[in-house]
C-alpha positions as CSV (number, residue, x, y, z in Angstrom):
1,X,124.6,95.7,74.4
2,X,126.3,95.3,70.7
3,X,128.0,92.4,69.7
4,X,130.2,91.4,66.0
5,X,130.0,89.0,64.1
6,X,133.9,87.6,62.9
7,X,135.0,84.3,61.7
8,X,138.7,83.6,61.0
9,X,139.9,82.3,57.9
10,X,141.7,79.2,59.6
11,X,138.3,77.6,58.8
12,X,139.5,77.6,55.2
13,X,143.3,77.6,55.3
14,X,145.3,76.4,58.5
15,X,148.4,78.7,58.3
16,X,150.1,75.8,60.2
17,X,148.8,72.7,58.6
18,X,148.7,73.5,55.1
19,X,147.0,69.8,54.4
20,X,144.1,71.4,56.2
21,X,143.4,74.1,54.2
22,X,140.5,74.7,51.2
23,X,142.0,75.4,48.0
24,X,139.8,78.6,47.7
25,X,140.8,82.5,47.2
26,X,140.8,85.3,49.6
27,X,137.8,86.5,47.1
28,X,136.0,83.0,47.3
29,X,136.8,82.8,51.5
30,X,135.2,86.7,52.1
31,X,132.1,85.6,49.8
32,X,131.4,82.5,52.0
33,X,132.0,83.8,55.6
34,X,129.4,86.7,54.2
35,X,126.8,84.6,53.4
36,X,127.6,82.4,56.3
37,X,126.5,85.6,57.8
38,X,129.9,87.5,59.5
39,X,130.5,91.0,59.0
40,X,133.9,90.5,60.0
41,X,137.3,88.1,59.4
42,X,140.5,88.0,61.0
43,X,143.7,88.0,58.4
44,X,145.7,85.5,57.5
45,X,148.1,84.2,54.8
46,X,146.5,84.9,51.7
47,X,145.4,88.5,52.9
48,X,147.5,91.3,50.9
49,X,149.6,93.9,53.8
50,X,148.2,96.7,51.2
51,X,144.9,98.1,51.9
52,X,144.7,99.4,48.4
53,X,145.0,95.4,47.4
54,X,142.6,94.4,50.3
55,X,140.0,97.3,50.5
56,X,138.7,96.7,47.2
57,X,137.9,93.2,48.0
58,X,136.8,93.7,51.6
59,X,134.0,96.5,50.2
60,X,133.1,93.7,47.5
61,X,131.6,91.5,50.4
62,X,130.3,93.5,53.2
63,X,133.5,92.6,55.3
64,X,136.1,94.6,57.4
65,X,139.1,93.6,59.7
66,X,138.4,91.9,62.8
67,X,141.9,91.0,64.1
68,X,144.5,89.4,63.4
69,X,147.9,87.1,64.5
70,X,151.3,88.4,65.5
71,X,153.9,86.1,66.0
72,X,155.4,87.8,69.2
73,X,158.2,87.3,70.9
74,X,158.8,89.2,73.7
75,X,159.5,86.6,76.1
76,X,163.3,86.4,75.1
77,X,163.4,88.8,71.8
78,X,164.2,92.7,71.5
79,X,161.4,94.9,71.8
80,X,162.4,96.9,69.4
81,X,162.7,93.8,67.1
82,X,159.1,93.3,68.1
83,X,158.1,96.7,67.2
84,X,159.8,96.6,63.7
85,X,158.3,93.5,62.7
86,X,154.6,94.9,64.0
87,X,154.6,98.0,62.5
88,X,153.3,97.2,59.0
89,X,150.6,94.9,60.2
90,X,150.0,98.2,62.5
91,X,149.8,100.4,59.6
92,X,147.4,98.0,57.8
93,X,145.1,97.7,60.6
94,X,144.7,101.4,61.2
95,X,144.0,101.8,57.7
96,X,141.5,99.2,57.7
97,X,139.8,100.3,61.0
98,X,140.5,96.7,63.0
99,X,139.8,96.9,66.9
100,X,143.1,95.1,67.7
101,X,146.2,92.6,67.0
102,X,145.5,89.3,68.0
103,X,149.5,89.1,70.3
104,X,150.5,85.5,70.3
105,X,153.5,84.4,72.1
106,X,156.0,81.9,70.0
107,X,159.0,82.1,71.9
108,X,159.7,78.7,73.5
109,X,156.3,77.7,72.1
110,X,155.7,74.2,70.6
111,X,152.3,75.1,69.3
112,X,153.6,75.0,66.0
113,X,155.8,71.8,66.1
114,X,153.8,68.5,65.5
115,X,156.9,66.7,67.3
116,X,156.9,68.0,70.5
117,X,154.2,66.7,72.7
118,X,151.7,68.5,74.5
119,X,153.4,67.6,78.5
120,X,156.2,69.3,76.9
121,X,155.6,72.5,76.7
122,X,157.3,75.6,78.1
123,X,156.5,76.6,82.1
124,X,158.0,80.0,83.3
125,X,159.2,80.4,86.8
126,X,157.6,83.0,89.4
127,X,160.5,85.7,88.4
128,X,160.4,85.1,84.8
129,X,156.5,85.2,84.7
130,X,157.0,89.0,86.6
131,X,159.5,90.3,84.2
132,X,157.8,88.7,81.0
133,X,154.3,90.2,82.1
134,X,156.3,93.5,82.6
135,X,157.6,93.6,79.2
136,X,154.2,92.7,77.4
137,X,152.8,95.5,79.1
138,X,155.6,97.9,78.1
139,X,155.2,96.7,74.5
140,X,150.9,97.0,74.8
141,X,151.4,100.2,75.9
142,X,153.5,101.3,73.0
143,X,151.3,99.8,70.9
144,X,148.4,101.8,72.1
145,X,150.3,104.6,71.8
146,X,150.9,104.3,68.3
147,X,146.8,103.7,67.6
148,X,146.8,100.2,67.8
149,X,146.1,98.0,70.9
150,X,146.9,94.6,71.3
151,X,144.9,91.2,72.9
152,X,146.9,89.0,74.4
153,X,146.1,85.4,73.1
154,X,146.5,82.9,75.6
155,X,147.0,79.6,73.9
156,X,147.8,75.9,73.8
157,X,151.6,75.0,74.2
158,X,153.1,78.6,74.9
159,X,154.0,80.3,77.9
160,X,150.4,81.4,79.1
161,X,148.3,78.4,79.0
162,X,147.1,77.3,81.7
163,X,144.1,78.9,84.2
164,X,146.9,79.2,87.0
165,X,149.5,80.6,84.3
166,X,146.9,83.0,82.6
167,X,146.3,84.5,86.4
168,X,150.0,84.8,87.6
169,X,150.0,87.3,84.0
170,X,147.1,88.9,84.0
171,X,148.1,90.1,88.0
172,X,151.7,91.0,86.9
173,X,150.5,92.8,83.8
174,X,148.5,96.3,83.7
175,X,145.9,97.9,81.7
176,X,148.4,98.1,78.9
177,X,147.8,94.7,77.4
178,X,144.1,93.9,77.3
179,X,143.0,89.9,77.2
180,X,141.6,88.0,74.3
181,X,139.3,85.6,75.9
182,X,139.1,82.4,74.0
183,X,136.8,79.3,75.6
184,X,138.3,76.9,73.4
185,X,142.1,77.0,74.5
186,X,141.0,77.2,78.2
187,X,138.8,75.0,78.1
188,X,141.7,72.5,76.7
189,X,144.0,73.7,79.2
190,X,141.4,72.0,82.3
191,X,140.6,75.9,83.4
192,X,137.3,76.8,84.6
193,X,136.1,79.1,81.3
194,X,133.4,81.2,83.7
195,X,136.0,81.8,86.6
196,X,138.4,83.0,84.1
197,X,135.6,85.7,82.7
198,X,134.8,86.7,86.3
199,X,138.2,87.2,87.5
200,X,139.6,88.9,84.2
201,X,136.6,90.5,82.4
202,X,138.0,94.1,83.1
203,X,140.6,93.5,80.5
204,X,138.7,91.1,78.1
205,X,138.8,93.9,75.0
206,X,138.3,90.3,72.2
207,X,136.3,86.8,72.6
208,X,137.3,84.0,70.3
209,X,134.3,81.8,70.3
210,X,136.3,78.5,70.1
211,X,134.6,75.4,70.9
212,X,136.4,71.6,71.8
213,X,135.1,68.2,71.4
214,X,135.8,67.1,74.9
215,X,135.8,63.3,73.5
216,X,138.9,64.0,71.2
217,X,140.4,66.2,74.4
218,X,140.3,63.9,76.4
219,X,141.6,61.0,74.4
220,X,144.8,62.1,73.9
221,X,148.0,61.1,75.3
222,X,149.5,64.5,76.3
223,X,152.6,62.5,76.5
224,X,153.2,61.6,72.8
225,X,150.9,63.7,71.1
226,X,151.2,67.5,70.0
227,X,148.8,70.5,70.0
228,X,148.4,70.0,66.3
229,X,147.9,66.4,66.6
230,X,145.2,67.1,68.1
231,X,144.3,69.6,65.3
232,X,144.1,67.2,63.3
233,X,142.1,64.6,65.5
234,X,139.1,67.4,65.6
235,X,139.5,69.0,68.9
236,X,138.3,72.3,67.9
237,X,135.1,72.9,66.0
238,X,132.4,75.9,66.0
239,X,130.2,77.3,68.8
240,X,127.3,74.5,69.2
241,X,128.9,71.9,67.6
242,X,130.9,70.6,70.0
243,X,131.0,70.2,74.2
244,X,131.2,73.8,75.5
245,X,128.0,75.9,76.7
246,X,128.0,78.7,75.0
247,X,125.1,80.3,76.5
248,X,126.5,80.3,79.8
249,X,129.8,81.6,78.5
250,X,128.0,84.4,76.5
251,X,125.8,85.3,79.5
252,X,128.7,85.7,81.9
253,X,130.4,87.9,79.6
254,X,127.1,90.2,79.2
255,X,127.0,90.3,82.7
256,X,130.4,91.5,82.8
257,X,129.0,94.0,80.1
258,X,131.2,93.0,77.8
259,X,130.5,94.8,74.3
260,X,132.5,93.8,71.1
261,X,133.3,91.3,68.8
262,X,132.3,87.4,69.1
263,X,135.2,85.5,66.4
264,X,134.9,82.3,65.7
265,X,138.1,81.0,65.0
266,X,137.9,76.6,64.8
267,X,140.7,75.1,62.8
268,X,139.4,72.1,61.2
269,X,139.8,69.5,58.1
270,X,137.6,71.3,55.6
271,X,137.4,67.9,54.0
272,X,135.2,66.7,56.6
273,X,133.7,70.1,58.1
274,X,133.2,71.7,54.8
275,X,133.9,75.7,55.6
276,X,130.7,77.2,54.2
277,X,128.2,75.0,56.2
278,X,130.0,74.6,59.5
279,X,130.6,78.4,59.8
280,X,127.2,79.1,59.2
281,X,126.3,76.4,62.1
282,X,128.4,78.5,64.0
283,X,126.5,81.7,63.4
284,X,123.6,80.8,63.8
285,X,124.4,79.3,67.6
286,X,125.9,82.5,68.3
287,X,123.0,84.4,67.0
288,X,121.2,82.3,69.4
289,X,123.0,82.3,72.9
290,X,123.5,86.2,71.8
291,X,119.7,87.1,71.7
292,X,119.4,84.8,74.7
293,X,122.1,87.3,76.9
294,X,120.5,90.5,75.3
295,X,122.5,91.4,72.9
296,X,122.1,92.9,69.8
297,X,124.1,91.8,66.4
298,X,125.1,94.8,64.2
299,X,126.7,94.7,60.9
């Protein structure tokens, strides 16, 4: 089995918290996630939407397009809205042979807004989860269609966040819109990250290798404080240096047979987890647990 090796640029600039962000160019980010040793990074807000601006620079450091984030909203917007606002993203990550879009769902989110705490966040009923889960796979499956499938992101303080919420989409979804499986966010929902690879690894097309510090996790008052308060207090961090086992995570998803790219995507200070040496922690965990599971690491 093949694995990739991806990093997202959110270890250098939080597109959310700008505070937490190194003051470093696209040029100076692609040189360090190289030698951290990725051959792959995720856009963000400093990447140009012109592959004749990005190529050049990609080619320069041995890196190509891993993924990336759309701000969806499908829950209450216009698909047609949706498919507008995708479609030069779309065009760039054809061009730049990317496997997917990273989908993230903002409507009625709070991920984003530092005063809404975390027991607030939005909860669909039964019928609104069915017709939502129809919709995304409408949209997936014109996405597909048009050469560029999506990975749905379930995440922290949207409408799929939980294990129970994550499984009440995935049954009233199809094949359409494949799963981005990401430890870290489901891990800091409560869910059980193996069950959720053993009952959804059919559709698992994208791993983010997130991992949590269960002391910060568990800390927080989920009544006062917000998803990126807890950001901020360090609840995310790179594959082996925090509480999840990522051996066990990469071995269930080899067993799966699971072939594709491993991202490690861990929003941090960069003040106190400098970018350069924390990323390359993080490779060199998941070069580990990878070799342990059988995989092989290709450029």
């Amino acid at each position: 089995m093949k694995a990739r090796l991806g990093i997202s640029p959110i270890c250098w600039w939080n597109d959310d918290l700008p505070e937490l962000s190194d003051d470093v160019s696209l040029e100076e980010c692609l040189r360090q996630a190289a030698e951290a040793g990725y051959s792959g990074m995720e856009t963000g807000r400093r990447f140009p939407m012109s592959m004749a601006e990005l190529g050049p620079v990609l080619d320069r450091h041995g890196i190509r397009v891993c993924g990336g984030w759309f701000s969806g909203t499908v829950l209450e917007g216009d698909l047609e809205e949706n498919k507008d606002r995708i479609g030069p993203q779309m065009e760039l990550f054809k061009a730049a042979g990317a496997p997917c879009i990273v989908y993230g769902e903002v409507a009625r989110s709070i991920q984003g807004d530092r005063s809404r705490p975390l027991a607030t966040k939005p909860r669909l009923l039964d019928d609104e989860m069915r017709a939502y889960a129809r919709r995304m796979t409408q949209f997936g499956e014109w996405c597909a269609g048009q050469g560029m499938p999506l990975a749905y992101h379930h995440h922290m303080a949207a409408v799929v966040e939980t294990e129970a919420e994550l499984d009440a989409f995935m049954a009233n979804s199809g094949e359409g819109i494949p799963l981005l499986y990401d430890a870290g966010h489901m891990a800091f929902a409560g869910g059980d990250v193996l069950r959720v690879i053993d009952r959804h690894h059919a559709r698992i097309t994208h791993v983010h290798t997130k991992d949590v510090r269960r002391e910060v996790i568990d800390a927080l008052d989920r009544d006062r404080e917000s998803f990126l308060d807890a950001v901020v207090k360090g609840a995310f961090t790179v594959p082996g240096d925090g509480s999840l086992d990522f051996e066990a995570i990469v071995r269930r998803l080899a067993s799966h047979g699971y072939e594709g790219w491993f991202v490690v995507e861990a929003e941090q200070d960069p003040r106190t987890a400098p970018p350069l040496p924390i990323s390359a922690k993080g490779n060199r965990e998941l070069h580990r647990v990878l070799g342990l599971a059988g995989y092989e690491v290709v450029a």
